[in-house]
MARDRENSE-348029 format. One record per residue (C-alpha): x, y, z; residue in one letter; residue number from 1. Coordinates in Angstrom, 2 decimals, m for minus. Each point is the difference from the previous one (the first is absolute). Example, Ala and Ser with C-alpha at 12.3 -4.5 7.8 and 13.67 -1.06 7.14 Angstrom:
@c1 = 12.30	c2 = m4.50	c3 = 7.80	residuo = a	num = 1 .
@c1 = 1.37	c2 = 3.44	c3 = m0.66	residuo = s	num = 2 .
***
This chain:
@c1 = 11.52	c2 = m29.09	c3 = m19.09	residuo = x	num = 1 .
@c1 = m0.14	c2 = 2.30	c3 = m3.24	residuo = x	num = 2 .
@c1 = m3.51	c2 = 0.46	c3 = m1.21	residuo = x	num = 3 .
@c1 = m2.43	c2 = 2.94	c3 = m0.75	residuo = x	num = 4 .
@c1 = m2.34	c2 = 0.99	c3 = 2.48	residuo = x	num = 5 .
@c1 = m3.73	c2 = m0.45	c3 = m0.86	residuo = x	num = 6 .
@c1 = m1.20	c2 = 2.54	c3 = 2.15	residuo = x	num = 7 .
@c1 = 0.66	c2 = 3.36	c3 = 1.29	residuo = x	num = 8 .
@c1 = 1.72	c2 = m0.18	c3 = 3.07	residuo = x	num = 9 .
@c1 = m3.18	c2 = m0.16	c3 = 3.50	residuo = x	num = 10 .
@c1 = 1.44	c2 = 1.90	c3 = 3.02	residuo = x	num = 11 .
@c1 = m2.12	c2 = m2.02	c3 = 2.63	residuo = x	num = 12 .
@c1 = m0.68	c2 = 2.13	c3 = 3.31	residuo = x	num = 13 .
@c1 = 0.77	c2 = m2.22	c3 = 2.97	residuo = x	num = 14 .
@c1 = m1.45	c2 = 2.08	c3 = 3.08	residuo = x	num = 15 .
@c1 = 1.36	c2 = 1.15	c3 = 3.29	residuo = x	num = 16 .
@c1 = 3.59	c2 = 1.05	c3 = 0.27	residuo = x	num = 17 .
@c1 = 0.56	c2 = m2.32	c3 = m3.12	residuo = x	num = 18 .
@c1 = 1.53	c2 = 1.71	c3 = m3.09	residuo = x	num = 19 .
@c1 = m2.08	c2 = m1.22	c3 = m3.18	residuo = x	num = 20 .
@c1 = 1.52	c2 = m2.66	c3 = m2.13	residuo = x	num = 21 .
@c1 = 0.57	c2 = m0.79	c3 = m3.67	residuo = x	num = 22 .
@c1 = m1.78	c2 = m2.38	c3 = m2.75	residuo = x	num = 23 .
@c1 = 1.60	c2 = m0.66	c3 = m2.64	residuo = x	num = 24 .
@c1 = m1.29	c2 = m3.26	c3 = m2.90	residuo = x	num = 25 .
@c1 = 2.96	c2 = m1.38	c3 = m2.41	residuo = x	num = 26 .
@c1 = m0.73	c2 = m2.12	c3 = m2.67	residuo = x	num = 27 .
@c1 = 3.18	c2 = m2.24	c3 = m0.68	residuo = x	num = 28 .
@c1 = m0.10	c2 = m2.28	c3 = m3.16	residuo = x	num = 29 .
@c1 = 0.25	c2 = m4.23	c3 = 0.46	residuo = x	num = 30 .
@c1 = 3.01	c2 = m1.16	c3 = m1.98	residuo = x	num = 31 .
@c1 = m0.98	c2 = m2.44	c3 = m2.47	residuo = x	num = 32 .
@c1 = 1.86	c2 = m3.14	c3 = m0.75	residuo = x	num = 33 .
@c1 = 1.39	c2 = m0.72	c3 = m3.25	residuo = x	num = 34 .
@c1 = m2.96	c2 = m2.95	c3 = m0.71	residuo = x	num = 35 .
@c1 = m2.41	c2 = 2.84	c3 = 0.67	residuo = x	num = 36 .
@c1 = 1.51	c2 = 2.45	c3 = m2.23	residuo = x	num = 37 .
@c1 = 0.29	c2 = m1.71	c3 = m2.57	residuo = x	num = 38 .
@c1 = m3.50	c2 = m1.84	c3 = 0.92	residuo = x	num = 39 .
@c1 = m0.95	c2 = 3.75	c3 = m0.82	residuo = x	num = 40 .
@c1 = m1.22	c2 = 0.47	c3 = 3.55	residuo = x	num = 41 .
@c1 = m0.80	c2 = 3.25	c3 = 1.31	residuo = x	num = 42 .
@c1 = 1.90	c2 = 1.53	c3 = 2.57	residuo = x	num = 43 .
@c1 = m1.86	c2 = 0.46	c3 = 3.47	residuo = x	num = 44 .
@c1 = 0.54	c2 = 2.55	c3 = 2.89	residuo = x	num = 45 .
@c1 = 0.25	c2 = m0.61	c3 = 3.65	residuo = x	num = 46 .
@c1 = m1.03	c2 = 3.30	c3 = 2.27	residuo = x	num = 47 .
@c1 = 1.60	c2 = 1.29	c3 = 3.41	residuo = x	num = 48 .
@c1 = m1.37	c2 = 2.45	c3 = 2.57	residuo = x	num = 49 .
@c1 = 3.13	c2 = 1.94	c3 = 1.10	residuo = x	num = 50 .
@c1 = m0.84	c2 = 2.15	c3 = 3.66	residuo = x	num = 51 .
@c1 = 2.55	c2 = 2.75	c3 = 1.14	residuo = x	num = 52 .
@c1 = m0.41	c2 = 1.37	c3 = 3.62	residuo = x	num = 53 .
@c1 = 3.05	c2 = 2.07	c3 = m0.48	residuo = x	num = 54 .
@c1 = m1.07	c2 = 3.67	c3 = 0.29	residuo = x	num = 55 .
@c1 = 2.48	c2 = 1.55	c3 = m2.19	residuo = x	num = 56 .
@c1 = m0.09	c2 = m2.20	c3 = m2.52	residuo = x	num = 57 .
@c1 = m4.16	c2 = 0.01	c3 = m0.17	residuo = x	num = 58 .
@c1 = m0.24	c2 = 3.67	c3 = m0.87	residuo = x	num = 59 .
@c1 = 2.34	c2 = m0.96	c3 = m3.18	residuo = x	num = 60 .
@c1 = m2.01	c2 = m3.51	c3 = m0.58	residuo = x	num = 61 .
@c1 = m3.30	c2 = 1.41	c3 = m0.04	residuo = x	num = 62 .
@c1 = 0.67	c2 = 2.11	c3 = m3.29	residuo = x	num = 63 .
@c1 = 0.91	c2 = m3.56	c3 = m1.74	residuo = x	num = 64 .
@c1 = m2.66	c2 = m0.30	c3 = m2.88	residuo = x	num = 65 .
@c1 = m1.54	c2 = m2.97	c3 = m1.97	residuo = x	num = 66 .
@c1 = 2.03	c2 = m1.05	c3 = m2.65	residuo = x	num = 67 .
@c1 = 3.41	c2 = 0.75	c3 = 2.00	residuo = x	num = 68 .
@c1 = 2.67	c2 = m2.49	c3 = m0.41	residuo = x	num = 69 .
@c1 = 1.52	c2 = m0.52	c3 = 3.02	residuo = x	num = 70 .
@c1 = 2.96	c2 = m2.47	c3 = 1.68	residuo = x	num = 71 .
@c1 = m0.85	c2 = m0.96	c3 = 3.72	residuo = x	num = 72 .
@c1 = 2.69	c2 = m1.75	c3 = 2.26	residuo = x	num = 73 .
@c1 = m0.98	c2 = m1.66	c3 = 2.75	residuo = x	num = 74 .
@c1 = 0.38	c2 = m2.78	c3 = 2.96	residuo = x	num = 75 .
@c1 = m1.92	c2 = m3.23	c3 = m0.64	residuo = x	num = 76 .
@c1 = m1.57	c2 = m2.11	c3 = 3.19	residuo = x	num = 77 .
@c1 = m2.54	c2 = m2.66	c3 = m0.40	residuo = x	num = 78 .
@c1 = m2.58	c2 = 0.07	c3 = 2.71	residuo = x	num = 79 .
@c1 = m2.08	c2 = m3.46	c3 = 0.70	residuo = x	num = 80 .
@c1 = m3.87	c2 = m0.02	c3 = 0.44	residuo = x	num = 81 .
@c1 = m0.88	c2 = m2.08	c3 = 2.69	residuo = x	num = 82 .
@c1 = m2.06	c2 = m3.04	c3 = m1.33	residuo = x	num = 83 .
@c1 = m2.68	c2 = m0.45	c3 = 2.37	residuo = x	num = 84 .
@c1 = m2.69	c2 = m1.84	c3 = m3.19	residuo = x	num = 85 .
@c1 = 1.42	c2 = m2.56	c3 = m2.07	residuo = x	num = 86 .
@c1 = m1.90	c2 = 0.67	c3 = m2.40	residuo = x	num = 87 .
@c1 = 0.25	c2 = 3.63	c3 = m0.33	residuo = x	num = 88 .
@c1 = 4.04	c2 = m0.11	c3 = m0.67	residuo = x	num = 89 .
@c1 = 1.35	c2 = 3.87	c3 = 0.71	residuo = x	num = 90 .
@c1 = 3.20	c2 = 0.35	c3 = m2.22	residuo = x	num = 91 .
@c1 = 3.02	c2 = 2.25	c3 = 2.07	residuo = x	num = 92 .
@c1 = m0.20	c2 = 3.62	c3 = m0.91	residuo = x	num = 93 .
@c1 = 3.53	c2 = 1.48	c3 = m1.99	residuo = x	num = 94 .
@c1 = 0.53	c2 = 3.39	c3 = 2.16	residuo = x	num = 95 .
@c1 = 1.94	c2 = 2.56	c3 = m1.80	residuo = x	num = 96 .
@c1 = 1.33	c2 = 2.60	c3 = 2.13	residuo = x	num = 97 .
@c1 = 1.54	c2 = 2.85	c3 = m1.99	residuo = x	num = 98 .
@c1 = 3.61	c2 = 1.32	c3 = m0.35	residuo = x	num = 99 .
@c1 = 0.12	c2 = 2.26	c3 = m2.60	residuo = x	num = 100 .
@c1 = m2.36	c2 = 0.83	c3 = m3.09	residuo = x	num = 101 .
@c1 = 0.79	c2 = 1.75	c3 = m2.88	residuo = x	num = 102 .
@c1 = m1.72	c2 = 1.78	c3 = m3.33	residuo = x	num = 103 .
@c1 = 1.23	c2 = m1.17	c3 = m3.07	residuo = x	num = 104 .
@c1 = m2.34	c2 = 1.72	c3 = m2.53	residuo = x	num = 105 .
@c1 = m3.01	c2 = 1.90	c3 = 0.97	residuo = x	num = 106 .
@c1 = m2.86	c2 = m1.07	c3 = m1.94	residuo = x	num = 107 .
@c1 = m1.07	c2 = 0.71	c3 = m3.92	residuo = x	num = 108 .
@c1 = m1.52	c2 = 3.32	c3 = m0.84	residuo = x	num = 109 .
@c1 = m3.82	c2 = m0.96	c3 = m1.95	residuo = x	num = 110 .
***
């Protein structure tokens, strides 16, 4: 994913012996097809909560600020909902476990 976050990065206390985690929001934009360019669509965005439980790398994540452009890698597993009402259909859930994330610009100065 490379998108800008559109939130300051949450550090999220977990209790007990657990070391806290980190929230981070990207906003990615939706390509658009060439029939809706030139249909002079507007682009749309899809957004993606990102959570680190890596210690280290929380202290540096939690100065990320709104605006930040940033490139995330990670592994991809789809996870199925158990259907118990047919006609309440649960879609599977995308997981996104994370590898490595980096800052590519921090965010514009008002």
């Amino acid at each position: 994913l490379i998108g800008n976050l559109v939130q300051d990065a949450r550090v999220i206390e977990r209790g007990g012996d657990k070391e806290p985690m980190v929230a981070l929001k990207v906003a990615t934009a939706d390509p658009l097809g060439r029939e809706a360019r030139e249909a002079g669509k507007e682009p749309t965005s899809s957004f993606h909560d990102v959570l680190s439980f890596n210690a280290g790398l929380n202290k540096y994540l939690a100065e990320f600020k709104k605006g930040s452009l940033v490139h995330v890698q990670a592994d991809v597993r789809m996870q199925p909902q158990e259907q118990n009402d047919p006609q309440n259909y649960q879609p599977a859930v995308v997981r996104l476990t994370l590898r490595e994330i980096n800052k590519l610009r921090n965010p514009k100065s008002d």
